[in-house]
N, C-alpha and C positions, 0 to 999 in steps of 0.2 A: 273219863270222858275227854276228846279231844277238845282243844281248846275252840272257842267263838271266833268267828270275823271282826278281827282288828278292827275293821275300816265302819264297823256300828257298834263297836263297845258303848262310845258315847252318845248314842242315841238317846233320846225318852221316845216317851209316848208322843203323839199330837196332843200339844196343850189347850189349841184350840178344840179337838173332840174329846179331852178330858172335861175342857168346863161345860160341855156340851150334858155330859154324867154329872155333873157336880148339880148343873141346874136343875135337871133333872132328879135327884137324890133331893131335895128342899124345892122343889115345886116353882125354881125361881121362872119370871119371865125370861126364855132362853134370847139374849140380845147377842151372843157369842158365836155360836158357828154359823155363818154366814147365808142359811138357805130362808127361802118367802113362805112364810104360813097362809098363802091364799092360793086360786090356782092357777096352773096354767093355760095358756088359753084356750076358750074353747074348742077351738076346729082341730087343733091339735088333739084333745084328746078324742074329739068323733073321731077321727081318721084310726086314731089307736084301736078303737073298740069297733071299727073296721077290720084291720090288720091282724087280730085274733083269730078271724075266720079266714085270713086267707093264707097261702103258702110262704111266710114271711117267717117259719121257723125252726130253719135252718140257719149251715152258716151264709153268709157274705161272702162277699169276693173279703178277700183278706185285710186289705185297704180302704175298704168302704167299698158300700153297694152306688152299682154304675148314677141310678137317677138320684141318688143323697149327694155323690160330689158333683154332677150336671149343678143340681141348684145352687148345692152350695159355692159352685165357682160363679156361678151369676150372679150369686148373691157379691160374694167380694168385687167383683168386676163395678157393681152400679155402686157400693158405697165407697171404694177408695180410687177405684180408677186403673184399678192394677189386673193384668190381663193372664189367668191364671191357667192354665191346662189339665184339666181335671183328672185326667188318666195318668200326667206325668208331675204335677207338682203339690199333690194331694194325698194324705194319710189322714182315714180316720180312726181315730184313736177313742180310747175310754175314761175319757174326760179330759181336758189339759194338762191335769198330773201326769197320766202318763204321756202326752205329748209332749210336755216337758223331762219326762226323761228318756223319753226315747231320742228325742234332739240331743239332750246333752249326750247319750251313748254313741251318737251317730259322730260325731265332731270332736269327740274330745280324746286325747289318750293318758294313762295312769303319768302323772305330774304336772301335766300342763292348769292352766292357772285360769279360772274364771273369774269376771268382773260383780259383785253382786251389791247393789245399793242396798243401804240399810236407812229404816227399817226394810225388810222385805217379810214375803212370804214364807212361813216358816219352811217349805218344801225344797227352797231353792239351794239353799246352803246343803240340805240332806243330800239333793240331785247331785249338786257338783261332786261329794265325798265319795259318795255310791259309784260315781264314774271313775273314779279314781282321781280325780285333778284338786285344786285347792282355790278355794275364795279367796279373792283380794276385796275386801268390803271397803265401799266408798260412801261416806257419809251425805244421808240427804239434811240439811242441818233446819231442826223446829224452828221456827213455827211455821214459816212458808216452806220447806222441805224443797229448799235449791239444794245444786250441788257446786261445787268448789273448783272450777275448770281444772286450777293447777294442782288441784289434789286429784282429778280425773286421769288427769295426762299422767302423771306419776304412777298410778295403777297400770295405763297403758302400755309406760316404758318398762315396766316387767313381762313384756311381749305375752298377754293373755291370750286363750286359743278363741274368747268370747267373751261378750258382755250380756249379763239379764236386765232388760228392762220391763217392768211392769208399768201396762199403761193404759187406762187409770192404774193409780196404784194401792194395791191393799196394800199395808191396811190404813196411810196416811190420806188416801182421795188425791193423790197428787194430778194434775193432769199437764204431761209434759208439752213446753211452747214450740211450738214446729223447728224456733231457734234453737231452745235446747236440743232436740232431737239430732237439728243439723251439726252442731257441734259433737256430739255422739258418736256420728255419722263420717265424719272429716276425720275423727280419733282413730275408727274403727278400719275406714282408709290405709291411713298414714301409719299404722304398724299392724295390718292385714291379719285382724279379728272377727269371727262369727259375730254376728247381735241376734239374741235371740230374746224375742218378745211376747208378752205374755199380756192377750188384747182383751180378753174375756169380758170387760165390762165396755166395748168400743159405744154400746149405745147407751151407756146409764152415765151421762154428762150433764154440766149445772150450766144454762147461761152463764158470760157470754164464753165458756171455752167450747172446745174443739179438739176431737179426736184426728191428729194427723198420724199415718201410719205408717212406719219407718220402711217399710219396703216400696212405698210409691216416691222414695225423695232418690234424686239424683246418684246413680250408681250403686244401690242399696237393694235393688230387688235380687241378685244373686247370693250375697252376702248377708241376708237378711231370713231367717226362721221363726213366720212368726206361730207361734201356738195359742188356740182358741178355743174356744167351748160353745156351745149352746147352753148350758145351765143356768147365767143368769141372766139373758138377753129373752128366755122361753119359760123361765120359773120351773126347769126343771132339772136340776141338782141333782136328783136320785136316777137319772137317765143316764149318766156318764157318758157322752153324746161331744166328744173333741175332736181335732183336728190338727196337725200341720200342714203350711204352707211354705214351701224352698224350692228351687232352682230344680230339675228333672235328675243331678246328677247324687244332691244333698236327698232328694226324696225316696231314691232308688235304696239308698244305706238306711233311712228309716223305716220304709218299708219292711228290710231284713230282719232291723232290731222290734220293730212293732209284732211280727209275724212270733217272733219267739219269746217278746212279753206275754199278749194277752193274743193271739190270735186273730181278734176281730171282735169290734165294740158290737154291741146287741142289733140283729139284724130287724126284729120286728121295731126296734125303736126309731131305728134310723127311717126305714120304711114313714111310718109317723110324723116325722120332724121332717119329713119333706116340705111338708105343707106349711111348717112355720117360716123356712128357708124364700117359701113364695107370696110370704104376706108382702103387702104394698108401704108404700113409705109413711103411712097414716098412724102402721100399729108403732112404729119407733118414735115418730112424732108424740103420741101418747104415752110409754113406756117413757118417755124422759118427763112428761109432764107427769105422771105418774111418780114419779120419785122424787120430782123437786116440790112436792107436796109434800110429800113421806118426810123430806130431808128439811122443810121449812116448819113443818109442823115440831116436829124432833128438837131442831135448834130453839126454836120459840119456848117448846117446853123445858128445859135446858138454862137458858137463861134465865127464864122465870124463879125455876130455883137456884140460879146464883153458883152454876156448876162452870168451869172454865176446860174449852172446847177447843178444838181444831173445828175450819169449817170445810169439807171437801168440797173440791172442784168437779170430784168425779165417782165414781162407784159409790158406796153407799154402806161408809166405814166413817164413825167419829171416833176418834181418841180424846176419853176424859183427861185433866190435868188433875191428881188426886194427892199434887205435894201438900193442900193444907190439912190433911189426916195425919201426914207426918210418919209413914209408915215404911219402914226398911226393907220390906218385901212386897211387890204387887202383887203377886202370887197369893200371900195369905189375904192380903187386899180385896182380892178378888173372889177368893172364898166367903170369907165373910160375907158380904158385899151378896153375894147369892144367898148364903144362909140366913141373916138378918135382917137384908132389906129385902130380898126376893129377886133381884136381878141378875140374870148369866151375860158375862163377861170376858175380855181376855187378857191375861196380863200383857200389857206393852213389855214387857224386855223380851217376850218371846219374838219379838219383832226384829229386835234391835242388837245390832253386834256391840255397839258401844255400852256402857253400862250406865241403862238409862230405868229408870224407876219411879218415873212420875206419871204415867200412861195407863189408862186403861181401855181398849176396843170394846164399841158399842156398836152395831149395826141396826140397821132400820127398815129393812125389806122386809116388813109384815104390816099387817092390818092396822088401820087406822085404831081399832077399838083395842090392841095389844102395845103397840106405842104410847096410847094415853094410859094403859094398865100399868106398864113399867114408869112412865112421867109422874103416876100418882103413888105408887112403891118409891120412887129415888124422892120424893119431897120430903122424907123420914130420914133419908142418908145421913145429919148428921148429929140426929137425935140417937142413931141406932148403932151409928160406926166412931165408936172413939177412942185412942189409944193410950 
């Protein structure tokens, strides 16, 4: 047989949708891949089981259907300020995964160098390799998850073709200060780098931070890709319902590259999510109060039993601290940990380029009565988990 593709020899699987089976194989609470066990809103789904009966399935315009980017560029317009042209700086895409690899396809060529904070997204290091170019991973350093300017600019002076920013950021909750951004920003300038941003959770924020959005800051809105989702702002995940936003000339190359990934994201769905696109400022006002419940309830329970936390700023991602188990691997960490005590989790190093083993990802977007089920499973932790 001829040989495999070099450039994914060293792949795995998604460890995040491995613990997803693993939880699932021991009936644990799944606290690990990141989707809401309640549902989405309502008028959203009337509108769907609308959309069944009408001529909605077929394909799309290739890019997104005309009245899904209409809103959705109003939409961007009223929360950031930034004035978007729907027909020319818009791709919808199927999910932000592939938004994000459609941008890095679009911008990158086989050597050039991407910027990628760690921890990140397990996707993002895959994205860069897949396009051909190379991570330069720049540490966001625990427990506040700064970054290190003079270790920034170092990265920089290796003339990168871009930088990923996640923000909020999975899986630490970081939520970046307009300062840091501008500093980013001035880097990104001063040795002529894409930034490409990954905004997905812009409205699941914890008092008092603030979602600022790198393409409304001073000379950044051409230079700046950002890619987006409906999945967790709408609670639906299994809709694969993304987006980029770039300049008419960066949008026109995505466009090509999106057209010969996947075609066109689901046109009955998008049809659908119109109507979320045109909720009022009320439903986001609640969707934060909504989560900073979820995320206060969580942390309270958490403390209770004497677990040591990160507290995010923003999305709706805690990382365990699990060095008093004393365990050489998070990985078996994290098995157990599902098998024994019943809770799905993620190992923290799949986060992190450094070699880091004290972590474990717990997320919080479900049900009040599934939070306290896992809070009342982890009270046994370390009765159950001992090395």
């Amino acid at each position: 047989m001829p040989e495999l593709s070099n450039r994914t020899s060293t792949f795995t699987d998604s460890v995040i949708r491995r613990m997803t089976r693993i939880s699932n194989q021991y009936g644990a609470v799944n606290l690990s891949q990141g989707f809401p066990d309640f549902e989405p809103p309502a008028p959203i789904l009337e509108r769907l089981t609308q959309v069944t009966k009408e001529d909605f399935h077929q394909y799309s315009i290739t890019w997104g259907s005309q009245n899904f980017r209409e809103a959705l560029s109003a939409k961007i317009n009223h929360f950031s300020g930034i004035s978007v042209d729907p027909n020319s700086e818009l791709v919808i895409t199927c999910g932000s995964t592939e938004a994000m690899m459609a941008a890095m396809m679009s911008v990158t060529n086989p050597g050039d160098k991407v910027i990628v904070f760690s921890p990140f997204y397990e996707n993002y290091g895959a994205d860069t390799i897949l396009s051909g170019a190379e991570p330069i991973y720049v540490p966001l350093v625990p427990p506040e998850f700064n970054f290190d300017v003079d270790v920034l600019e170092s990265a920089f002076k290796q003339k990168p073709k871009a930088i990923i920013v996640c923000n909020p950021s999975n899986p630490c909750g970081k939520v970046f200060t307009k300062s840091e951004l501008e500093i980013i920003a001035d880097l990104a300038k001063k040795y002529d780098s894409f930034v490409i941003t990954d905004e997905v959770y812009e409205h699941i924020l914890y008092k008092p931070n603030v979602h600022t959005y790198m393409a409304s800051l001073p000379g950044m809105k051409d230079r700046t890709i950002t890619c987006n989702s409906l999945s967790k702002t709408y609670s639906i995940t299994g809709w694969r319902l993304g987006y980029t936003q770039a300049n008419p000339e960066i949008t026109e190359r995505i466009k090509k590259v999106h057209d010969f990934l996947t075609v066109g994201a689901a046109a009955p769905l998008q049809e659908a999510a119109v109507t979320g696109l045109k909720f009022g400022d009320d439903y986001y006002i609640d969707l934060q109060e909504k989560y900073t419940h979820k995320r206060d309830l969580f942390l309270k329970g958490l403390d209770t039993i004497g677990l040591k936390h990160t507290v995010p700023q923003g999305a709706y991602y805690i990382l365990i601290d699990i060095s008093e188990f004393g365990f050489a691997s998070d990985m078996e960490f994290a098995e157990i940990l599902a098998r024994d005590v019943g809770v799905g989790s993620v190992p923290g190093s799949s986060f992190f380029k450094e070699p880091e083993n004290r972590y474990v990802r717990l997320h919080f977007a479900k049900k009040d009565e599934t939070l306290n089920e896992a809070l009342n499973r982890l009270e046994s932790i370390r009765q159950k988990i001992r090395k």
